[in-house]
TIGUKE-186183 format. One line per 5 residues: their letters; for each residue x, y, z of N, C-alpha, C, O, CB. Coordinates in steps of 0.02 Angstrom, whole numbers, plus 50000, padded with zeros to 5 digits. Each point is the difference from the previous one (the first is absolute). Glycine has a CB too. Example, Ala and Ser with C-alpha at 12.3 -4.5 7.8 and 13.67 -1.06 7.14 Angstrom:
residues 2
as = 50660/49716/50390/49955/50059/50000/50045/50060/50000/50052/49999/50033/49853/49942/50029  50077/50112/49902/50042/50059/50003/49961/50055/50037/50025/50055/50008/50034/49913/49884
end
This chain:
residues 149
xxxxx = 52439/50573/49405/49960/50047/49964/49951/49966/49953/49942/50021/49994/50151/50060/50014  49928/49869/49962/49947/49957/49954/49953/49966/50042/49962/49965/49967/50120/50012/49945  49909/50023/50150/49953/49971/50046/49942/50027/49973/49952/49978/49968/50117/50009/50134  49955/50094/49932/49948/50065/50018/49979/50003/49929/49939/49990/50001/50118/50089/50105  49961/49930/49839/49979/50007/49950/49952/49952/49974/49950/50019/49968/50142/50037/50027
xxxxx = 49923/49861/50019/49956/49961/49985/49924/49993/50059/49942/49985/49985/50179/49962/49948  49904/50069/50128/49948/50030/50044/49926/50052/49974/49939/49996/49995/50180/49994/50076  49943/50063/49915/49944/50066/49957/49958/49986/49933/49949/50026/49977/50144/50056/50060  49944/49872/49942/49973/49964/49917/49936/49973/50028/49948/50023/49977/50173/49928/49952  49876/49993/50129/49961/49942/50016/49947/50068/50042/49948/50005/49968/50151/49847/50043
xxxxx = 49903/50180/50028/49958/50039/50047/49929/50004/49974/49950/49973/50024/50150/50095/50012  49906/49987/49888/49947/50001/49972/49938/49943/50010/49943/50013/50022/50142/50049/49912  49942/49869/50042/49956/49955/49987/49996/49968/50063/49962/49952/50002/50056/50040/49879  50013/50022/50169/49969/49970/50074/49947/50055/50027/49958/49984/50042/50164/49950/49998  49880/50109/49943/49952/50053/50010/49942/49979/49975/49955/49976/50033/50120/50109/49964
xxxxx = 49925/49921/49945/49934/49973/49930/49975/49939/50051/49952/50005/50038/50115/50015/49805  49969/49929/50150/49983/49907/50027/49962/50039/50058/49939/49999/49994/50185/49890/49981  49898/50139/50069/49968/50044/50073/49925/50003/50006/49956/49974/50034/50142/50108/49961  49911/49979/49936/49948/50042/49990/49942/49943/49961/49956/49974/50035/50129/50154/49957  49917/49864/49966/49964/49920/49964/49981/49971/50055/49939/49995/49993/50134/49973/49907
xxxxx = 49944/50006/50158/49977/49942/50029/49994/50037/50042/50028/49961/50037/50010/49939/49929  49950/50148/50071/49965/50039/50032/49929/50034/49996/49958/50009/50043/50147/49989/49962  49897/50014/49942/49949/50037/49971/49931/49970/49996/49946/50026/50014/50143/50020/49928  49933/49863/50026/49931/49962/50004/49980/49977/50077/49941/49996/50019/50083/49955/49855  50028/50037/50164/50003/49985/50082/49961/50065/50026/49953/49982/50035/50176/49948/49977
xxxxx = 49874/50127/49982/49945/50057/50018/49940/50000/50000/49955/50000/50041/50106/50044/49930  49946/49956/49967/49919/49998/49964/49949/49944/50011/49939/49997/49990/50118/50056/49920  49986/49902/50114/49982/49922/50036/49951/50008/50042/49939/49996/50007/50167/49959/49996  49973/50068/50036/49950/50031/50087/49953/50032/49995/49947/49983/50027/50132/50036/50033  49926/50042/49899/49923/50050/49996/49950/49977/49988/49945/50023/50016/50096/50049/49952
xxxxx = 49974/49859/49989/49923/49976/49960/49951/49930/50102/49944/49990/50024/50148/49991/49747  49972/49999/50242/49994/49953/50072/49978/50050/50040/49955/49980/50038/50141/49932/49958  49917/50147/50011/49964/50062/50063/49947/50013/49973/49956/50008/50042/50135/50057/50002  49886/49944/49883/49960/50007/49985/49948/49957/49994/49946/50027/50011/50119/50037/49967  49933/49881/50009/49971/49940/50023/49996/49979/50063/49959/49956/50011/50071/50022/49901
xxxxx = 49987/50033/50114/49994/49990/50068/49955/50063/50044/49964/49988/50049/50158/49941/49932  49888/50132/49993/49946/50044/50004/49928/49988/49979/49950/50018/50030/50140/50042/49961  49914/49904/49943/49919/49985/49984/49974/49939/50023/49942/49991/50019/50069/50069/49883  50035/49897/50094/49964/49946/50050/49997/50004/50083/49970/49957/50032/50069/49973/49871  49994/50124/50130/49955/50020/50048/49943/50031/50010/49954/49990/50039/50123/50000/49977
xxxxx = 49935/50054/49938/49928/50038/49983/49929/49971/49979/49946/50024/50016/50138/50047/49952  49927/49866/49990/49945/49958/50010/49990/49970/50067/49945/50004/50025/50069/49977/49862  50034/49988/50143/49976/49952/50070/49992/50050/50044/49975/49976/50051/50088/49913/49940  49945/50170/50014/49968/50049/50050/49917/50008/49985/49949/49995/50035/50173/50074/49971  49895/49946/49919/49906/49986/49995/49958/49955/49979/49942/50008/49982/50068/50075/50005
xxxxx = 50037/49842/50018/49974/49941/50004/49965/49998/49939/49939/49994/49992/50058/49996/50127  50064/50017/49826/49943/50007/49942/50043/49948/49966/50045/50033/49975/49894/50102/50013  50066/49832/50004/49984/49912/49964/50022/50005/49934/50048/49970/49977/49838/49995/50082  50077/50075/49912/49978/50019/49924/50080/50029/49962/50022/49985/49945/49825/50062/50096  50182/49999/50010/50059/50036/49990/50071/49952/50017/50056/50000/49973/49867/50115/50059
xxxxx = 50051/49851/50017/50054/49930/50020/49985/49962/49922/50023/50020/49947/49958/49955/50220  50000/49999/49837/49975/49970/49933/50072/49982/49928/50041/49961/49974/49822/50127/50068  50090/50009/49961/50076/50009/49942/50084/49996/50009/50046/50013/49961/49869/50063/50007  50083/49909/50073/50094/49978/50019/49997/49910/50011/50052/49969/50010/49989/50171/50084  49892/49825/49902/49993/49941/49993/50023/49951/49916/49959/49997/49954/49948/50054/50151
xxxxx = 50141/49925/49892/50009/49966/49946/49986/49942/49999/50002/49964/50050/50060/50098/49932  49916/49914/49943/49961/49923/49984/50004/49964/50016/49953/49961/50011/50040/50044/49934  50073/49982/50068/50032/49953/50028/49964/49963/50063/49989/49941/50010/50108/50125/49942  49891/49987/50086/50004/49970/50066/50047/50042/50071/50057/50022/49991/49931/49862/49918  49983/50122/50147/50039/50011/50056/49995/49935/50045/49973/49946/49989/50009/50184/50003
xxxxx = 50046/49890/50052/49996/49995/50074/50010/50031/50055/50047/50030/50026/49964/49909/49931  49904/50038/50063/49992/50031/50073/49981/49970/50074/49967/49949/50009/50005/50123/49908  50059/49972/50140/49997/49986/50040/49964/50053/50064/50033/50044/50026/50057/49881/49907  49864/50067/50078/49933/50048/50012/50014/49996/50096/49959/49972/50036/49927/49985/49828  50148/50060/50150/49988/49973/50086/49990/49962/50024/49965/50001/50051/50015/50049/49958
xxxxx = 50051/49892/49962/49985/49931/50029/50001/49956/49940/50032/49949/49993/49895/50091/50107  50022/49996/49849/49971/49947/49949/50038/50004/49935/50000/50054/49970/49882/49956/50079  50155/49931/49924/50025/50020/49950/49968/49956/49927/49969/49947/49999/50136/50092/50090  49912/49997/49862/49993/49982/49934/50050/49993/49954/50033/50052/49989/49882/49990/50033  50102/49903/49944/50042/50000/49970/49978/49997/49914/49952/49968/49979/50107/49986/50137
xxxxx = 49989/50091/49837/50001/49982/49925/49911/50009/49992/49966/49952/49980/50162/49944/50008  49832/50185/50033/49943/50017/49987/50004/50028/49949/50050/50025/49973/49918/49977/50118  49968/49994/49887/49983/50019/49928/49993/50089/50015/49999/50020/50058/49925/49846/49895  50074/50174/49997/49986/50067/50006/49925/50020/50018/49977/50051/50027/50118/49958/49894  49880/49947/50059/49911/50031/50024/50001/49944/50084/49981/50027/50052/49921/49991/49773
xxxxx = 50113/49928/50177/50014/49971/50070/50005/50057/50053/49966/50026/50045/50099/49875/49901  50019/50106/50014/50034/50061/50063/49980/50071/50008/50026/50038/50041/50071/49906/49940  49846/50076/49968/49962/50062/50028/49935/49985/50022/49964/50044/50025/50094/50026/49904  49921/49865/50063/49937/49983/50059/50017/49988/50075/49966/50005/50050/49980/49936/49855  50128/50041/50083/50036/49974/50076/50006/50072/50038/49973/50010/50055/50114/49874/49898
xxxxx = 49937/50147/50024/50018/50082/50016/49955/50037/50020/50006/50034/50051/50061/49967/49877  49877/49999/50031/49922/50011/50021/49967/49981/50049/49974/50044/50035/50022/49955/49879  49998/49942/50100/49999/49951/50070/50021/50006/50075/49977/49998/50057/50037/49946/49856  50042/50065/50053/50067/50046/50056/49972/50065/50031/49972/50005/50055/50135/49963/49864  49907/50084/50033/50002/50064/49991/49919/50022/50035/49997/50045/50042/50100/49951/49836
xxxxx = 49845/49969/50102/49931/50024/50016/49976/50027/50074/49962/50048/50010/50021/49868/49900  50047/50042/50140/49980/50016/50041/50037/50043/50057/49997/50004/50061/49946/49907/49891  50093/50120/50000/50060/50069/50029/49978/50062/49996/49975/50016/49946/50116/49931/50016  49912/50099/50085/49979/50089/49974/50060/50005/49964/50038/49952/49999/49892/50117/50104  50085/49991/49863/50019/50025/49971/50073/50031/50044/49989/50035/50050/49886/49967/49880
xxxxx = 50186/49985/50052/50056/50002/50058/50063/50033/49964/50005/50000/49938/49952/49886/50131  50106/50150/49985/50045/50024/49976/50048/49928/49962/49998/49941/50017/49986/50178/50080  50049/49907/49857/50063/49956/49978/50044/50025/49999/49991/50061/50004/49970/49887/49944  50110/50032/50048/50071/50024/50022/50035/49973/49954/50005/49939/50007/49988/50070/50109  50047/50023/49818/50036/49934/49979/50062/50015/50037/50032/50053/49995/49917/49917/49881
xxxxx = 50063/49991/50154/50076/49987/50044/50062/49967/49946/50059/50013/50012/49863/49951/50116  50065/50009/49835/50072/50007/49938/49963/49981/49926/49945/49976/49987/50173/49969/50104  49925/50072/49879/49993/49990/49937/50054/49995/49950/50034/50047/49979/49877/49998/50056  50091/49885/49946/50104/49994/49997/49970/49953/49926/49964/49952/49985/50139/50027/50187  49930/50061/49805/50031/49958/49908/50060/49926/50052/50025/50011/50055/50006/50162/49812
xxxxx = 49974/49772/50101/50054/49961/50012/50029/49956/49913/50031/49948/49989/49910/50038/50167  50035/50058/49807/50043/49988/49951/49990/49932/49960/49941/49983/49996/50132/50089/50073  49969/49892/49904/49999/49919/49968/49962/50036/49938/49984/50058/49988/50003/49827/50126  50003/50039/49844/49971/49988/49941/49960/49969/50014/50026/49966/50045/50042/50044/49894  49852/49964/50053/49961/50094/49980/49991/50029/50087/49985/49974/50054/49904/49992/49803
xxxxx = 50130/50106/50118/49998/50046/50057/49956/49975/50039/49951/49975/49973/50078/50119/49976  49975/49906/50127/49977/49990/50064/49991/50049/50064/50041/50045/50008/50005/49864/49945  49904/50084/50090/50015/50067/50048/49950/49951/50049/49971/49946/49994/50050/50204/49927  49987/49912/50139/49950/49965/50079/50006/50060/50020/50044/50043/50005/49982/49828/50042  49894/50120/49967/49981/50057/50030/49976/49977/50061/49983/49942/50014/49993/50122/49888
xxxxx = 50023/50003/50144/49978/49980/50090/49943/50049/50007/50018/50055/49979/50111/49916/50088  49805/50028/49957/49950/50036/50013/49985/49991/50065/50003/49946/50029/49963/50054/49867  50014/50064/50132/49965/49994/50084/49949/50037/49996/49995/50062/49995/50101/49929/50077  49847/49949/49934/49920/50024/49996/49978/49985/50073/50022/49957/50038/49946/50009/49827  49988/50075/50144/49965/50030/50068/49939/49996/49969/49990/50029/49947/50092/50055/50116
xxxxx = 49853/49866/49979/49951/50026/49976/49942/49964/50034/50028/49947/50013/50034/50087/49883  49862/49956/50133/49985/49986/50048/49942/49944/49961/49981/50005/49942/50062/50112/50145  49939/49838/49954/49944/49974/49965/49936/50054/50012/49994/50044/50042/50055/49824/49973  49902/50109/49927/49940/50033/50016/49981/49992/50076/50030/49964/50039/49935/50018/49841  49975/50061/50135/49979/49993/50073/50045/49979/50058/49977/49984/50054/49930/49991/49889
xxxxx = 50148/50027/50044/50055/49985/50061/50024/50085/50025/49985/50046/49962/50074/49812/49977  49971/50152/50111/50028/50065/50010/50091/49996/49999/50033/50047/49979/49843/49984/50099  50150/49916/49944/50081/50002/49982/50016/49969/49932/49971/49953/49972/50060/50036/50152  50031/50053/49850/50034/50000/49942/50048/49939/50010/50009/49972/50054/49977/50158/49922  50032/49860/49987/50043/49919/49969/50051/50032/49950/49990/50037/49953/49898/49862/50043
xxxxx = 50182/50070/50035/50029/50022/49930/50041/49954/49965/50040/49975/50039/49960/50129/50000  50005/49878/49913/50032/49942/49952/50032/50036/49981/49998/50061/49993/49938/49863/49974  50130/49999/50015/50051/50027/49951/49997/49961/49945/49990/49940/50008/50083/50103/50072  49936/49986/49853/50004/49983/49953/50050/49992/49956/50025/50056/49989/49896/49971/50042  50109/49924/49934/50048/49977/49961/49982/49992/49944/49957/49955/49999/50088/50005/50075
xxxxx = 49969/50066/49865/49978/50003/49935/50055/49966/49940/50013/50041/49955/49918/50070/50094  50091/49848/49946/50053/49974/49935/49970/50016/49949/49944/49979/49988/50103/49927/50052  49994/50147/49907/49988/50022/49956/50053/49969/49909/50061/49997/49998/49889/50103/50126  50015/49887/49831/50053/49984/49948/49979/50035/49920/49944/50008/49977/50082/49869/50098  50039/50137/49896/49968/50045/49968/49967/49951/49926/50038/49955/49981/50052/50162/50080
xxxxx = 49869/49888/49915/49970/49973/49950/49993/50047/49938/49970/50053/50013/49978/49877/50074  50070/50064/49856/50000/50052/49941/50008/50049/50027/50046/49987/50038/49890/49972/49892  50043/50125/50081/50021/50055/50011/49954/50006/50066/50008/50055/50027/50033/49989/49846  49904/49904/50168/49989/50008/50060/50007/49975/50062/50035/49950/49994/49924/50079/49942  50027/49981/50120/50034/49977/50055/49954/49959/50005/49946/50027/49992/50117/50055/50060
xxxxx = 49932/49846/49961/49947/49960/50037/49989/49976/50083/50061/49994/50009/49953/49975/49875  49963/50016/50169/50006/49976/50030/49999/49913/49993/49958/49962/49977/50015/50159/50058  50081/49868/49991/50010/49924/50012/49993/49973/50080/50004/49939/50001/50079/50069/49892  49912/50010/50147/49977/49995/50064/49960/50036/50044/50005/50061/49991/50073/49897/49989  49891/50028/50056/49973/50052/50041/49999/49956/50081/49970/49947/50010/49945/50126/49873
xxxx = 50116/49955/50155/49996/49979/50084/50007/50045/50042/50048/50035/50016/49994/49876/49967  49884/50084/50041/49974/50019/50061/50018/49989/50079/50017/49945/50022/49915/50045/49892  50064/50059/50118/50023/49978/50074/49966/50030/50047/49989/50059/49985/50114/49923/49986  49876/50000/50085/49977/50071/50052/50036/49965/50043/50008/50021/50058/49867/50041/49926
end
């Protein structure tokens, strides 16, 4: 009987511990779907400017379909993107996941499937995209970007 009783005592606060470390793990994810929503929404409309802002000082790295860059500067890696991006119409994106993976400081990877044709060409191309994300003060940055078709 003193089991169950010390059981029912302890319940409460395994609940709480639950609920606590649940709660920021949610809100995680929503903010990674949500990010991952707007940075598709820029590379659908190849807008640079909007990539940009998930660019931190630091530096990324990228890997463009072939061509990679390593430890770019933030104005680098939105001239690189620009470069990239220019000679594309305007194409569907897919985010195919969008996963918090947790650690100190928060981390996530995102998967994108862009469809989209060169100018004056008539068939579509579709890349996949890999995005390493880390969280920096209260925003998400990209720390990688790799390209694939």
């Amino acid at each position: 009987m003193t089991s169950a009783r010390a059981l029912l005592r302890r319940t409460p606060l395994v609940l709480l511990a639950l609920l606590v470390t649940a709660v920021p793990a949610r809100a995680q994810t929503d903010e990674v779907a949500a990010t991952a929503n707007a940075l598709a929404a820029a590379w659908r409309t190849r807008n640079a400017e909007a990539l940009e802002r998930y660019l931190p000082p630091t530096g990324i790295d990228l890997s463009l379909d072939g061509t990679d860059h390593r430890g770019v500067g933030r104005r680098q890696a939105r001239a690189a993107l620009v470069r990239f991006l220019e000679p594309w119409t305007e194409g569907g994106v897919e985010v195919r996941r969008a996963e918090a993976l947790g650690g100190e400081p928060p981390r996530a990877l995102l998967e994108l499937v862009w469809t989209a044709r060169a100018a004056d060409t008539p068939e579509a191309r579709t890349f996949v995209i890999f995005v390493s994300l880390e969280r920096i003060d209260d925003d998400w940055c990209i720390q990688e970007i790799r390209l694939f078709s």
